[in-house]
ZADO-1210 file (C-alpha; in nm, 4 decimals, padded with zeros to 6 digits):
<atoms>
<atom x="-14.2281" y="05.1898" z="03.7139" code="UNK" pos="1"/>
<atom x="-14.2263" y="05.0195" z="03.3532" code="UNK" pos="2"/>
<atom x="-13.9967" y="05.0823" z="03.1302" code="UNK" pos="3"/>
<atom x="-14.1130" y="05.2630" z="02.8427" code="UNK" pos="4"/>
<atom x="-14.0615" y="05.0706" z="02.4973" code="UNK" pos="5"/>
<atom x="-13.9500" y="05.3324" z="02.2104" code="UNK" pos="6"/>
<atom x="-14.2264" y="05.3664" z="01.9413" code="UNK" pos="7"/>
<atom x="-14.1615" y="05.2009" z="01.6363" code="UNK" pos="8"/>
<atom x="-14.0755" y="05.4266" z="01.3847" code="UNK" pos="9"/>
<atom x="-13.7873" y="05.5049" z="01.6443" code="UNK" pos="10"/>
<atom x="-13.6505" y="05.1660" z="01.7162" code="UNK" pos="11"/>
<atom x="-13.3759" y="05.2559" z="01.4500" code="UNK" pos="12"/>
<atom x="-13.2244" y="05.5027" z="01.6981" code="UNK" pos="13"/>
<atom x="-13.1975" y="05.1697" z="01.9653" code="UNK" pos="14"/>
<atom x="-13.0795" y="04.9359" z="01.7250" code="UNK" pos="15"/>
<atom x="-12.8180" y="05.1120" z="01.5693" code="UNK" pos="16"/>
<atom x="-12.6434" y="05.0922" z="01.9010" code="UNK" pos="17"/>
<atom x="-12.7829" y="04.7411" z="01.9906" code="UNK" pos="18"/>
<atom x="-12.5426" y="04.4544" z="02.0448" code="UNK" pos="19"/>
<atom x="-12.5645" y="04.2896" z="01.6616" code="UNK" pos="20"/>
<atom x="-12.5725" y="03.9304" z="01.6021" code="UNK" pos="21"/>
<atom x="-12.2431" y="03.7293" z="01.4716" code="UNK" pos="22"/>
<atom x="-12.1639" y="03.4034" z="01.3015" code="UNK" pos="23"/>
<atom x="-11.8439" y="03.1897" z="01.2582" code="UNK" pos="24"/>
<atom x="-11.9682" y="03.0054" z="00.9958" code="UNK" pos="25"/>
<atom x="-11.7583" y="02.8997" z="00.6908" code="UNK" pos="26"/>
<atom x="-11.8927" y="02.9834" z="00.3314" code="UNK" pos="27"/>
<atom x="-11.6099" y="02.7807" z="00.1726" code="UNK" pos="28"/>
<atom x="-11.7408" y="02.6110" z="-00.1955" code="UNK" pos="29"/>
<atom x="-12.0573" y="02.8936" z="-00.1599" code="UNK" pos="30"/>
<atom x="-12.0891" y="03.1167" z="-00.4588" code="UNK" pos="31"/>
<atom x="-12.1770" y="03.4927" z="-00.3423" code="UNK" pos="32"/>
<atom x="-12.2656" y="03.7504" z="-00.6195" code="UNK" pos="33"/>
<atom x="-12.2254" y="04.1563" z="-00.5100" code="UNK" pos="34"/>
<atom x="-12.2826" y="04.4315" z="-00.7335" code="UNK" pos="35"/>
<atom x="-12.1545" y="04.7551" z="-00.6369" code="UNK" pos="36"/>
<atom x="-11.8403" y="04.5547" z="-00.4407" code="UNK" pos="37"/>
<atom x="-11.5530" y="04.8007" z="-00.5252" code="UNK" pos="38"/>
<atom x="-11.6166" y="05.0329" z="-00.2512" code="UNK" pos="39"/>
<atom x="-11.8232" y="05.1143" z="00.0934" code="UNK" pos="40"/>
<atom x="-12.0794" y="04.8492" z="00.1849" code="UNK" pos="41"/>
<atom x="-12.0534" y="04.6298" z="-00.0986" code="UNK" pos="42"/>
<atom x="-11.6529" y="04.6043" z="-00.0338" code="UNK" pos="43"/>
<atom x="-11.6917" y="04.5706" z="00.3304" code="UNK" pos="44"/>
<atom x="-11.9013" y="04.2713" z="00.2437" code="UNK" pos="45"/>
<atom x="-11.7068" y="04.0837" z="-00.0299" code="UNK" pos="46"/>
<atom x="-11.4034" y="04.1321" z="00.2126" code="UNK" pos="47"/>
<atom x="-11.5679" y="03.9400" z="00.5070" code="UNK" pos="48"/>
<atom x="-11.6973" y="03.6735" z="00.2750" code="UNK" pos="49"/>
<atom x="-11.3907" y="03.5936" z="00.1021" code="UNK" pos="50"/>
<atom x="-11.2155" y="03.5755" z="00.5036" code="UNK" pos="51"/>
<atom x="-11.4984" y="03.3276" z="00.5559" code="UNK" pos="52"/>
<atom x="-11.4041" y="03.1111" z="00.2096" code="UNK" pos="53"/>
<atom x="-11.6370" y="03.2594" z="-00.0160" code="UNK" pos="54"/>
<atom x="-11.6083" y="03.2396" z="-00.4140" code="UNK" pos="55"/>
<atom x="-11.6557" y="03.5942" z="-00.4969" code="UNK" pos="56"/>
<atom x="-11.8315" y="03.7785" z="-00.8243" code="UNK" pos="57"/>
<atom x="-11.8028" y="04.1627" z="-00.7806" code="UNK" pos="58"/>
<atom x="-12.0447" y="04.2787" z="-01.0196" code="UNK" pos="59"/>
<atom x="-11.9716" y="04.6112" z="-01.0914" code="UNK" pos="60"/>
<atom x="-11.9550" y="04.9492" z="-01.3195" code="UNK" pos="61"/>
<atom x="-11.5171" y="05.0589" z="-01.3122" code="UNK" pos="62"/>
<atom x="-11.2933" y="04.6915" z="-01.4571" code="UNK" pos="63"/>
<atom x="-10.9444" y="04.8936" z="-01.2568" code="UNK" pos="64"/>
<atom x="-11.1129" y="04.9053" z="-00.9408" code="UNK" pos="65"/>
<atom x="-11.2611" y="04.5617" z="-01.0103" code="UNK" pos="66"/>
<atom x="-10.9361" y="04.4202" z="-01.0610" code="UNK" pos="67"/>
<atom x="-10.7667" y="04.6067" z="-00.7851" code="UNK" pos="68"/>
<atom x="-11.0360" y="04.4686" z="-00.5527" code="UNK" pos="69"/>
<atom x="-10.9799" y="04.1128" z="-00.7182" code="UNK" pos="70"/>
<atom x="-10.5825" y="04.1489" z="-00.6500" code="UNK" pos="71"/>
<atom x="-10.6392" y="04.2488" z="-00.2685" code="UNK" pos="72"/>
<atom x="-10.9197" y="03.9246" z="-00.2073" code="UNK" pos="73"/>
<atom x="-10.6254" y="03.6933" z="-00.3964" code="UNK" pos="74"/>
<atom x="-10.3917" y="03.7888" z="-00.1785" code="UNK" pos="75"/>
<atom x="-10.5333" y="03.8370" z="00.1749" code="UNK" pos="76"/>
<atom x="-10.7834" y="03.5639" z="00.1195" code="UNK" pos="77"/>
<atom x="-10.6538" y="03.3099" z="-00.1464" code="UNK" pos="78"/>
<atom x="-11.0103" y="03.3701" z="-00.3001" code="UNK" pos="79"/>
<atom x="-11.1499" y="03.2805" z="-00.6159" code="UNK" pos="80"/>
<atom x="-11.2689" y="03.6037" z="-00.7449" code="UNK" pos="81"/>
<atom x="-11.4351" y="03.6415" z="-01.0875" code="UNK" pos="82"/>
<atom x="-11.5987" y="03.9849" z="-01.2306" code="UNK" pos="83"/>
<atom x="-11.9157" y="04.0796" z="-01.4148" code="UNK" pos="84"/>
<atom x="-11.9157" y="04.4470" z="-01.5667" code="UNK" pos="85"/>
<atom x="-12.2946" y="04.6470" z="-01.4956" code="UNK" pos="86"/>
<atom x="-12.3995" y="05.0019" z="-01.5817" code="UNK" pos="87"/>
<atom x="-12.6829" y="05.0226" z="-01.3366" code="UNK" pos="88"/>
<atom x="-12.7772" y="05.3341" z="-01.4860" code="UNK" pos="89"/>
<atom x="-12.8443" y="05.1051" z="-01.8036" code="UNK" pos="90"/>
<atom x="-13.0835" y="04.8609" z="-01.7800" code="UNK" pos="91"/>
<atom x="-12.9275" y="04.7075" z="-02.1173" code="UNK" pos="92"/>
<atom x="-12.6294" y="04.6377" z="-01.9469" code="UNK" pos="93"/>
<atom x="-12.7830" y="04.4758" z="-01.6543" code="UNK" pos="94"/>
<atom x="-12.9502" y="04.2040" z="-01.8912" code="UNK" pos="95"/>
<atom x="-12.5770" y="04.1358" z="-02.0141" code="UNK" pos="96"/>
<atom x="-12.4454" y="04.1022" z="-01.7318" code="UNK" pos="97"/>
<atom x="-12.6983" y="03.8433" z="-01.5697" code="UNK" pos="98"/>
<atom x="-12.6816" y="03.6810" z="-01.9241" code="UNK" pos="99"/>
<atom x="-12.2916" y="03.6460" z="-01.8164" code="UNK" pos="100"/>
<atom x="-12.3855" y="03.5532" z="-01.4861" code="UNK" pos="101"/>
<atom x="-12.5985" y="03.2534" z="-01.5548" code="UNK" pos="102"/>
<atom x="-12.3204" y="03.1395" z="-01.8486" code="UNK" pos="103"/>
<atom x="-12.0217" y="03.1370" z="-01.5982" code="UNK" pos="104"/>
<atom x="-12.2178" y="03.0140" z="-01.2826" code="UNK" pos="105"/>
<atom x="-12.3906" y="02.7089" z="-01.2959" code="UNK" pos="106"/>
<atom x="-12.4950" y="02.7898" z="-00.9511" code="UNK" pos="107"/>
<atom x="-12.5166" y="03.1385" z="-00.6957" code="UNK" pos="108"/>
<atom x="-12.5966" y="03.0630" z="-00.3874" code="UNK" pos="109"/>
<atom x="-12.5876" y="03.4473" z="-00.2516" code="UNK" pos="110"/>
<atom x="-12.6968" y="03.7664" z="-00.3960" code="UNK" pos="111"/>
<atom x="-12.5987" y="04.0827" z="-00.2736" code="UNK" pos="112"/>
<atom x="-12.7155" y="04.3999" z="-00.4068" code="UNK" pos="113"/>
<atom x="-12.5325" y="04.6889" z="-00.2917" code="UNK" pos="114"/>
<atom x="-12.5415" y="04.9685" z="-00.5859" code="UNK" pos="115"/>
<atom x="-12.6228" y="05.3249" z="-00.4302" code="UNK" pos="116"/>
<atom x="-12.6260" y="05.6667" z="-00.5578" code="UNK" pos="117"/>
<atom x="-12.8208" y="05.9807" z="-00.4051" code="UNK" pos="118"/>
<atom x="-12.7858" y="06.3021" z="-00.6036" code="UNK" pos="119"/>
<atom x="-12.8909" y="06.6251" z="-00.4719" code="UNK" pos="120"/>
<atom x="-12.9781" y="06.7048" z="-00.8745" code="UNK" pos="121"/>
<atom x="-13.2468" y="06.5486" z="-01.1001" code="UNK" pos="122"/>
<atom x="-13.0770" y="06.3124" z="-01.3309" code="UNK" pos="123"/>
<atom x="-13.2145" y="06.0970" z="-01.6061" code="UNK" pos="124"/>
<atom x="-13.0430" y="05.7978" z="-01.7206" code="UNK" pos="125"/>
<atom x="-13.0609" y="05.7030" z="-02.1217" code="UNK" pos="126"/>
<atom x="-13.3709" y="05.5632" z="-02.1412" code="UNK" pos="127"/>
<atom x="-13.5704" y="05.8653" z="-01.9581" code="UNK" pos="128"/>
<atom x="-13.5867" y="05.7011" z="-01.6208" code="UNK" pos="129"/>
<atom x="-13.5226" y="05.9126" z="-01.2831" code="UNK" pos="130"/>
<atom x="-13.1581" y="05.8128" z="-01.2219" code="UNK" pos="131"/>
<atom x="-13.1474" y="05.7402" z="-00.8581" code="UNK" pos="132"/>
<atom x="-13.4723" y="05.5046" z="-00.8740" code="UNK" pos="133"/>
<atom x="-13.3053" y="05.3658" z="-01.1547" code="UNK" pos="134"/>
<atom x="-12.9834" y="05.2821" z="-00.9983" code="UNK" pos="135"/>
<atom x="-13.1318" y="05.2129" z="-00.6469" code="UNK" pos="136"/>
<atom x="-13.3766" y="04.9856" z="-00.7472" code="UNK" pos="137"/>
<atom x="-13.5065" y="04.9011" z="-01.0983" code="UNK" pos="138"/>
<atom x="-13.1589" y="04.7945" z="-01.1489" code="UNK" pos="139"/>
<atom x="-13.1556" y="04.5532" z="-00.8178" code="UNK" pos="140"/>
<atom x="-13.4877" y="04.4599" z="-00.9064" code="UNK" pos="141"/>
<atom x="-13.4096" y="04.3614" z="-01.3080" code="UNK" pos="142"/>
<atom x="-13.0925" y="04.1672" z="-01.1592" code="UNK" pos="143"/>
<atom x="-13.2086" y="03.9815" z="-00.8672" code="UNK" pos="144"/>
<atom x="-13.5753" y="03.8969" z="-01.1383" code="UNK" pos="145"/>
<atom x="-13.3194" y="03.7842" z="-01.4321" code="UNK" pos="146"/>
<atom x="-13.0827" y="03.5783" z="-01.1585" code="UNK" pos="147"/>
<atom x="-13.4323" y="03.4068" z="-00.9512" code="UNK" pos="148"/>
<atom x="-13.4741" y="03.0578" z="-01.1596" code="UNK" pos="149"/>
<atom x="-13.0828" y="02.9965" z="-01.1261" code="UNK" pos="150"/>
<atom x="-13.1336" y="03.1022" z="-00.7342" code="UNK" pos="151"/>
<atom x="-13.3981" y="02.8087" z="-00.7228" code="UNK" pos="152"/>
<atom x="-13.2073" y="02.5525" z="-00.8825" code="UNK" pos="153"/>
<atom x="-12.8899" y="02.6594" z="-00.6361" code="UNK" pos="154"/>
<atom x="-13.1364" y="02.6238" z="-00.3115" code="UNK" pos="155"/>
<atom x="-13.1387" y="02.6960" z="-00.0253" code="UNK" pos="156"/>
<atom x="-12.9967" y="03.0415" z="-00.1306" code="UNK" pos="157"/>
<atom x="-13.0150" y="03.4105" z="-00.0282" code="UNK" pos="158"/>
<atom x="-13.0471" y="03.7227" z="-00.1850" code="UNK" pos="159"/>
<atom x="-13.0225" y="04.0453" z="00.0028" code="UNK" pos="160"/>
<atom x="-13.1079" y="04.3956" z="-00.0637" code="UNK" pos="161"/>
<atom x="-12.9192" y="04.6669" z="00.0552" code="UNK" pos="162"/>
<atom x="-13.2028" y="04.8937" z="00.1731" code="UNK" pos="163"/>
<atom x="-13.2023" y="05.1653" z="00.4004" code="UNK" pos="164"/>
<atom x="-13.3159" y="05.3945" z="00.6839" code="UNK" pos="165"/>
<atom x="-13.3478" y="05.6441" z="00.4454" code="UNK" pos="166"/>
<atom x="-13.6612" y="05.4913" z="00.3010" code="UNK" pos="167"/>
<atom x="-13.8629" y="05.6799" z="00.5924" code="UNK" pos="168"/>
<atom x="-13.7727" y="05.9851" z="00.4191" code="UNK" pos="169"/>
<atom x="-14.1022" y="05.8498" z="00.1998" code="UNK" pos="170"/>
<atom x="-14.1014" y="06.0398" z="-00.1462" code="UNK" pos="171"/>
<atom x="-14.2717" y="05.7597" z="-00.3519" code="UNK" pos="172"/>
<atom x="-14.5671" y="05.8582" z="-00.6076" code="UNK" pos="173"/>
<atom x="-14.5873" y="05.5975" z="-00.8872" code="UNK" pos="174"/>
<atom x="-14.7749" y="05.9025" z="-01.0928" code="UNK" pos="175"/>
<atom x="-14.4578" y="06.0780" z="-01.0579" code="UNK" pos="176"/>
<atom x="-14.1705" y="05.8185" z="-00.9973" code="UNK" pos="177"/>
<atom x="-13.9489" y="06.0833" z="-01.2721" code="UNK" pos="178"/>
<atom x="-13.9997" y="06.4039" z="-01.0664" code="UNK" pos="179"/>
<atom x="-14.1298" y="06.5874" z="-01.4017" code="UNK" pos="180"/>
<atom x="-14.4343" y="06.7446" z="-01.1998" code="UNK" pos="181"/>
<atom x="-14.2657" y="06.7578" z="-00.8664" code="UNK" pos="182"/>
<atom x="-13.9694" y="06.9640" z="-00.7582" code="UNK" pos="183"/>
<atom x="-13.6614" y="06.7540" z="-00.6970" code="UNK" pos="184"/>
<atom x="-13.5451" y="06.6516" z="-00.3445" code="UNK" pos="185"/>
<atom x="-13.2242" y="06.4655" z="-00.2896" code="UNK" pos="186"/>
<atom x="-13.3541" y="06.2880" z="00.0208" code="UNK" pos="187"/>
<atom x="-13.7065" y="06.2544" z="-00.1302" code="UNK" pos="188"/>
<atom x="-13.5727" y="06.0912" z="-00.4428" code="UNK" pos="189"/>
<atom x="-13.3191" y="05.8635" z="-00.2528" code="UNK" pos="190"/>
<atom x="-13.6387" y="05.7722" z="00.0188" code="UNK" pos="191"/>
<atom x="-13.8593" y="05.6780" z="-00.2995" code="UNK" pos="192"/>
<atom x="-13.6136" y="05.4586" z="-00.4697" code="UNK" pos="193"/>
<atom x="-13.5673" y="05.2813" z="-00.0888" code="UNK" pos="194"/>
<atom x="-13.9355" y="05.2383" z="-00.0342" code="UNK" pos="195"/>
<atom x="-13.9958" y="05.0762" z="-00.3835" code="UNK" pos="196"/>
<atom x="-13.7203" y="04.8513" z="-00.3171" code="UNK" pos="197"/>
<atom x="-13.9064" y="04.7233" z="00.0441" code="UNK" pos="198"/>
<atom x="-14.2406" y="04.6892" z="-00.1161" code="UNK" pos="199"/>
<atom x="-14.0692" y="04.4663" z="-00.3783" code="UNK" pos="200"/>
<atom x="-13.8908" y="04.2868" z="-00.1262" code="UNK" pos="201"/>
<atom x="-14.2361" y="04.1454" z="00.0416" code="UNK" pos="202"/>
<atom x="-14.3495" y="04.0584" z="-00.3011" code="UNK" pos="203"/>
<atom x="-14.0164" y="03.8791" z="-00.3719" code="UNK" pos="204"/>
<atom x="-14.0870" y="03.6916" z="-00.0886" code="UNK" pos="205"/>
<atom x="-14.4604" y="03.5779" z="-00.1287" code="UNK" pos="206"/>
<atom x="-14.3449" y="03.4472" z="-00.4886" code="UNK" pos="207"/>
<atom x="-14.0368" y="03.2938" z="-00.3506" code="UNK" pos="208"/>
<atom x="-14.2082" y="03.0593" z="-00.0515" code="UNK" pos="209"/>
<atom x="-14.0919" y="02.7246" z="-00.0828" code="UNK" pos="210"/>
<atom x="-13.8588" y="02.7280" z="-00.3005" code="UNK" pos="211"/>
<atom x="-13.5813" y="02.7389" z="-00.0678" code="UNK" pos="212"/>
<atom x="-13.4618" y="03.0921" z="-00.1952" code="UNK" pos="213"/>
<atom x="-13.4982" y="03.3348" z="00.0611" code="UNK" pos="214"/>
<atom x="-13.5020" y="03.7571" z="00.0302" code="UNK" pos="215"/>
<atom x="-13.4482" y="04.0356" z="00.3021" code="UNK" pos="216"/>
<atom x="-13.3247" y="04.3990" z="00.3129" code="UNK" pos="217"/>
<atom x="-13.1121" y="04.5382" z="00.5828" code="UNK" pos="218"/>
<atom x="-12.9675" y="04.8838" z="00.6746" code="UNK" pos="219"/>
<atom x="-12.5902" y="04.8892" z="00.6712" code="UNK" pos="220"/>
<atom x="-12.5543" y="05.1192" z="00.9655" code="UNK" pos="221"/>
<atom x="-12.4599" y="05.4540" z="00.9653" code="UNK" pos="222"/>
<atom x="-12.1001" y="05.4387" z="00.7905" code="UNK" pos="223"/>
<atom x="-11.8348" y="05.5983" z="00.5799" code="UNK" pos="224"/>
<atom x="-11.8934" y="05.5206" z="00.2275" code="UNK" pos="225"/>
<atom x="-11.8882" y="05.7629" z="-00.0696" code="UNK" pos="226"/>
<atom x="-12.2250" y="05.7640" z="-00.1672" code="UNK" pos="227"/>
<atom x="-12.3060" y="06.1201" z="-00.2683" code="UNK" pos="228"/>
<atom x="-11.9747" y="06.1584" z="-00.4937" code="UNK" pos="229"/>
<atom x="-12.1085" y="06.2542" z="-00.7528" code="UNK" pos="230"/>
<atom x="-12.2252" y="06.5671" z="-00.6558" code="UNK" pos="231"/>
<atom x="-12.0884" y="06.8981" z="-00.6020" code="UNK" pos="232"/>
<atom x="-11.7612" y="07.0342" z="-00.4446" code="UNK" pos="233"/>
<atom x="-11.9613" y="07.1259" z="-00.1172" code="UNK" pos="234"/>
<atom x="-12.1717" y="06.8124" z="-00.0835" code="UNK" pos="235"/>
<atom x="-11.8145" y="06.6417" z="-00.0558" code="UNK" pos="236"/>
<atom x="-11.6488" y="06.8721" z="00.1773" code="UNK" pos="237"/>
<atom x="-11.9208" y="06.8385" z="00.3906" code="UNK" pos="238"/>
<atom x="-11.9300" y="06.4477" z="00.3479" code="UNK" pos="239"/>
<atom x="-11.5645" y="06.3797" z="00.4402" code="UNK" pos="240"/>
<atom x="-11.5434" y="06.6713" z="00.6497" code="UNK" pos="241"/>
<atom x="-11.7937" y="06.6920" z="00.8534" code="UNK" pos="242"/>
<atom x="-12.0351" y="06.3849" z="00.8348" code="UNK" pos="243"/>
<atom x="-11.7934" y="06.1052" z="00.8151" code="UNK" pos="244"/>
<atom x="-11.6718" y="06.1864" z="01.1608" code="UNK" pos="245"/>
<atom x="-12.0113" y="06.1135" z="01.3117" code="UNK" pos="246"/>
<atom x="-12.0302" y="05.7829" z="01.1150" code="UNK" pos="247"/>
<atom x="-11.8550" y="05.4341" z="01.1493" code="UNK" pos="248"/>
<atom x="-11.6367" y="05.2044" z="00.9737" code="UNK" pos="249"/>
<atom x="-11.8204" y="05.0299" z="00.7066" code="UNK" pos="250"/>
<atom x="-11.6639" y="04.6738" z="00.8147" code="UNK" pos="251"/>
<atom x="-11.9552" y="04.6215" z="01.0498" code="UNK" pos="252"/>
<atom x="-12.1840" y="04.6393" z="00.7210" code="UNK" pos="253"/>
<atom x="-11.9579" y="04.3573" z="00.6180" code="UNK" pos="254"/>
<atom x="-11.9854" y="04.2122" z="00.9492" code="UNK" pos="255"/>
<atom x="-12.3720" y="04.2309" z="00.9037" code="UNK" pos="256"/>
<atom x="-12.4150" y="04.0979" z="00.5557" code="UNK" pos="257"/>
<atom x="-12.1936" y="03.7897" z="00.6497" code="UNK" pos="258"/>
<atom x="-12.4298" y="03.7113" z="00.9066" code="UNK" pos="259"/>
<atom x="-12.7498" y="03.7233" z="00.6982" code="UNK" pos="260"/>
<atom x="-12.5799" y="03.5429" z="00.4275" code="UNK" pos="261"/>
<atom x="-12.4170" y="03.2756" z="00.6147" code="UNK" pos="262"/>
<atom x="-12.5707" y="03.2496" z="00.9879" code="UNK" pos="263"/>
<atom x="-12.7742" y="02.9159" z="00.9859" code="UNK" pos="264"/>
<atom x="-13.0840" y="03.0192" z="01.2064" code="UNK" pos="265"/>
<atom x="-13.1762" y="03.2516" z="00.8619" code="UNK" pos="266"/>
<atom x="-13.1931" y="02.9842" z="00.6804" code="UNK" pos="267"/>
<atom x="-13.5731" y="03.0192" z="00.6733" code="UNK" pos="268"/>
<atom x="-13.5850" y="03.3848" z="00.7521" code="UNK" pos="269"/>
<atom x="-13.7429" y="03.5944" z="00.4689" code="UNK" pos="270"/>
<atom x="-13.9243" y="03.9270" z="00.3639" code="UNK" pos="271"/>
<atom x="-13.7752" y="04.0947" z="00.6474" code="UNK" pos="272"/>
<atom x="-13.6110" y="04.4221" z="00.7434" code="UNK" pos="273"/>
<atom x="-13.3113" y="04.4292" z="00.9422" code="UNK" pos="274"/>
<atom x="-13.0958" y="04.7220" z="01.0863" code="UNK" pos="275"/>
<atom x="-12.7873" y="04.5402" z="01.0760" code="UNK" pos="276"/>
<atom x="-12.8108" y="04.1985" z="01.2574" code="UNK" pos="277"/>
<atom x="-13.1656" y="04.3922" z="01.4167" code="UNK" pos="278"/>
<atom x="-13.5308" y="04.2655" z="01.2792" code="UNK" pos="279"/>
<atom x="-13.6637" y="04.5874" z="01.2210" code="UNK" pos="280"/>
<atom x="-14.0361" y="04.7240" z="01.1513" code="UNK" pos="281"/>
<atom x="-14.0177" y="04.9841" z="00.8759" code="UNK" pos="282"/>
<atom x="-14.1978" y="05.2530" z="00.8323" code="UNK" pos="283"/>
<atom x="-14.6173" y="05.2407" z="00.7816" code="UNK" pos="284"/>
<atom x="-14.6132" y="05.3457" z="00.4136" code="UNK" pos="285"/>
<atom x="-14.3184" y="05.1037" z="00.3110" code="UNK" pos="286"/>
<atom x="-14.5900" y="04.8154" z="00.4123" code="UNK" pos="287"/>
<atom x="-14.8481" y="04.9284" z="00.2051" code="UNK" pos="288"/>
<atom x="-14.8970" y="04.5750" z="00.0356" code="UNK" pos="289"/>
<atom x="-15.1554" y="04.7101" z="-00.2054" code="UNK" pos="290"/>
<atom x="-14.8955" y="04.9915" z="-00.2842" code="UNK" pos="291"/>
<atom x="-14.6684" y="04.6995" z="-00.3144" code="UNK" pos="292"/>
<atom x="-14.8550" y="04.5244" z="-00.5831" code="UNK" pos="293"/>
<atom x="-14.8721" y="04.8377" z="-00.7925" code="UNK" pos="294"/>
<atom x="-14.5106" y="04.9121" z="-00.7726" code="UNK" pos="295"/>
<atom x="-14.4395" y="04.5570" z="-00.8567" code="UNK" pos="296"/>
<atom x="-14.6558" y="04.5445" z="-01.1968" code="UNK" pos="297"/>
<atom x="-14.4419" y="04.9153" z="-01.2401" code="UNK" pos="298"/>
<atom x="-14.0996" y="04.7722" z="-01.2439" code="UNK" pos="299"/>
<atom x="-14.2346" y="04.5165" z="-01.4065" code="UNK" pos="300"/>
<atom x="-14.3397" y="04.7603" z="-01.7019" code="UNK" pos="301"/>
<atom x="-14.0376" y="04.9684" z="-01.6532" code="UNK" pos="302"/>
<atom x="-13.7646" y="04.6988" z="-01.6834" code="UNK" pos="303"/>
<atom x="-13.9437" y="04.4840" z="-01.9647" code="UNK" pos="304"/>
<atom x="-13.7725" y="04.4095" z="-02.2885" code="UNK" pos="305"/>
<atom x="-13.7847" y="04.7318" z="-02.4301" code="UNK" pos="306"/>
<atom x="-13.5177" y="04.7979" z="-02.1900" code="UNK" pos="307"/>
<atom x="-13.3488" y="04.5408" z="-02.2892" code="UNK" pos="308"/>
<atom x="-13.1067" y="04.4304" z="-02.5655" code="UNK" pos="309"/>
</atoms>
């Protein structure tokens, strides 16, 4: 009798077990921007690219962890590590600091964008905008926009977005992306911000063909990180208690990005989900390309100079 292939929408539960894909390449003289690098993913990943020769830029919100994470690359590594300070919560200070980025980089050949934040609380940042879709992806989105014409000019080049699994927890309504009229959900609001960020990734993509500046998303696997901090007392007992023992280290995130950054067969590999090291179908309504458009032209609106210094 056949074997029976798992449905789609639960090839996630294969691949996160699957044997993932590796590289040995060297990234030596390659310039490889990361925002939120001081801790969980982001870390895991600007630790394996320095080990593979990477110049590193940790873009990112705390300057003590920053430079603590700069000291430790130095001296394990021998990197050259520079820093870029972003509020991701402020779209202001995302402008400043790719303003920064393209005056101290003439060229970037990756960008990683690993900010995350899921609050079990509504939240609105400064300028009225739902803080987790603000963080999750209208900051990504401004960044990686602001950063694309010095991508082009550095090419071939990769950017990719730190997506996740969680974006099949759906939650996306662009007449409702600040959860005024609807009542707040944690994973709702977290899926949201993750869907938007997919549909922008195929639209990345389409705009990017040919240029030699390529764009996926991946999941980083189901590991220890702290995202969820923020919230209260409980949340984190629960979270270091209880749900990090069913999770694993977050080097094989590292492990992961390093691959799509570096391997050379993805040279040419774009708008494309990955679990990992796994090419992965999303879910149906996260490749709604007409949904795509309009969430495009909406972080478009929402990230536009008024937003801006």
């Amino acid at each position: 009798m056949a074997k029976r292939r798992m449905p789609d929408e639960l090839m996630f539960l294969v691949n996160r077990n699957a044997l993932q894909k590796t590289t040995d390449v060297s990234m030596k003289g390659k310039t490889c921007v990361v925002s939120g690098s001081t801790s969980g993913v982001g870390l895991a990943g600007v630790r394996r690219l320095a080990r593979a020769g990477a110049d590193i830029v940790l873009v990112c919100r705390n300057r003590d962890k920053a430079e603590s994470v700069r000291k430790e690359l130095v001296a394990q590594h021998d990197a050259r590590v520079g820093m870029v300070l972003a509020d991701f919560t402020d779209l202001s200070s995302v402008r400043r600091a790719a303003d920064t980025l393209l005056e101290d980089y003439p060229r970037i050949d990756v960008l990683i964008n690993s900010v995350g934040l899921h609050s079990t609380k509504r939240m609105v940042t400064r300028d009225g905008l739902e803080t987790v879709f603000c963080v999750n992806h209208l900051g990504a989105f401004l960044l990686t926009r602001l950063l694309l014409e010095r991508m082009k000019q550095s090419a071939p080049s990769r950017i990719i977005q730190v997506n996740s699994e969680g974006h099949r927890f759906g939650g996306l309504d662009l007449d409702d992306l600040d959860w005024k009229r609807r009542r707040y959900k944690g994973l709702k609001s977290y899926g949201a911000s993750k869907v938007a960020q997919l549909l922008t990734v195929w639209e990345f993509a389409d705009r990017l063909e040919g240029t030699g500046v390529t764009i996926n998303a991946m999941h980083p696997g189901d590991v220890r990180t702290n995202i969820g901090n923020n919230n209260g007392w409980l949340y984190r007992w629960w979270l270091h208690n209880v749900t990090w023992h069913f999770l694993r280290d977050p080097s094989i995130s590292g492990e992961a990005l390093y691959y799509l950054a570096a391997a050379p067969e993805m040279a040419d590999v774009s708008g494309r989900f990955f679990h990992l090291t796994i090419d992965e179908k999303p879910a149906k309504h996260a490749l709604d390309r007409e949904l795509g458009r309009k969430v495009w032209e909406a972080s478009l609106k929402l990230t536009g100079p008024k937003t801006g210094p």
